[in-house]
C-alpha positions in Angstrom: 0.0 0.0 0.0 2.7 2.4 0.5 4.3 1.7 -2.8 1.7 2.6 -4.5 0.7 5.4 -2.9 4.6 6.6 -2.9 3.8 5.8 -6.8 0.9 7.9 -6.9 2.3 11.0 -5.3 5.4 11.3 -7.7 3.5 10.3 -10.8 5.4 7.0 -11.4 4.9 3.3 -11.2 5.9 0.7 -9.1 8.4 -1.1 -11.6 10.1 2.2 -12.1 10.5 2.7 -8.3 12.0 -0.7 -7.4 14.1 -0.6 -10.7 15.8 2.8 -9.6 16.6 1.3 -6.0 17.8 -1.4 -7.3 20.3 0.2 -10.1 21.1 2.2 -6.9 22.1 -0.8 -4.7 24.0 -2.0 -8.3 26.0 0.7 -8.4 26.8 0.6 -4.5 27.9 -2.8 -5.0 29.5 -2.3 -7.9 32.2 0.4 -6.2 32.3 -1.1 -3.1 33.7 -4.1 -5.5 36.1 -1.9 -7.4 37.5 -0.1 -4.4 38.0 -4.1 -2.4 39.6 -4.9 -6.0 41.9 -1.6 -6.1 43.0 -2.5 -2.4 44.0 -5.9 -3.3 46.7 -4.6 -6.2 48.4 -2.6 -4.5 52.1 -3.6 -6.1 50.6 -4.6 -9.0 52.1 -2.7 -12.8 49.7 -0.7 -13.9 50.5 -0.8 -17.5 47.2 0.6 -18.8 47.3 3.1 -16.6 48.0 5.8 -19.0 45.8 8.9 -17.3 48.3 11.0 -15.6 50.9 10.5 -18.8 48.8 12.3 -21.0 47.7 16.0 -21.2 44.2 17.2 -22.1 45.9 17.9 -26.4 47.5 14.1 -26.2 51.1 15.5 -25.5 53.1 12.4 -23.7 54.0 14.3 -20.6 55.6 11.9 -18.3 56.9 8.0 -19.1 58.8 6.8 -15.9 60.8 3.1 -16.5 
């Protein structure tokens, strides 16, 4: 009963309510997976990791070895 009144107040329907918390608790889950994964490689080579050797005009800025 709630649901659907929650659905009739904001003009929406029940589906599109428990699909958006569920995308929401996705995406939690999702980082909270990512940041356990990050932890875990700590002394790992990050090869691909070519963010900070690059500037905004794809000028090589930095390439330590």
């Amino acid at each position: 009963m709630q649901l659907d009144l929650y659905c009739k107040q904001n003009n929406t329907t029940s589906t599109k309510v428990i699909k958006g918390l569920l995308n929401e608790l996705l995406d939690d889950f999702q980082k909270e997976q990512r940041h356990k994964k990050k932890e875990g490689l700590k002394n790992q080579l990050k090869l691909f990791d070519v963010e900070g050797y690059y500037d905004k005009g794809g000028t090589q800025l930095d390439f330590d070895m």
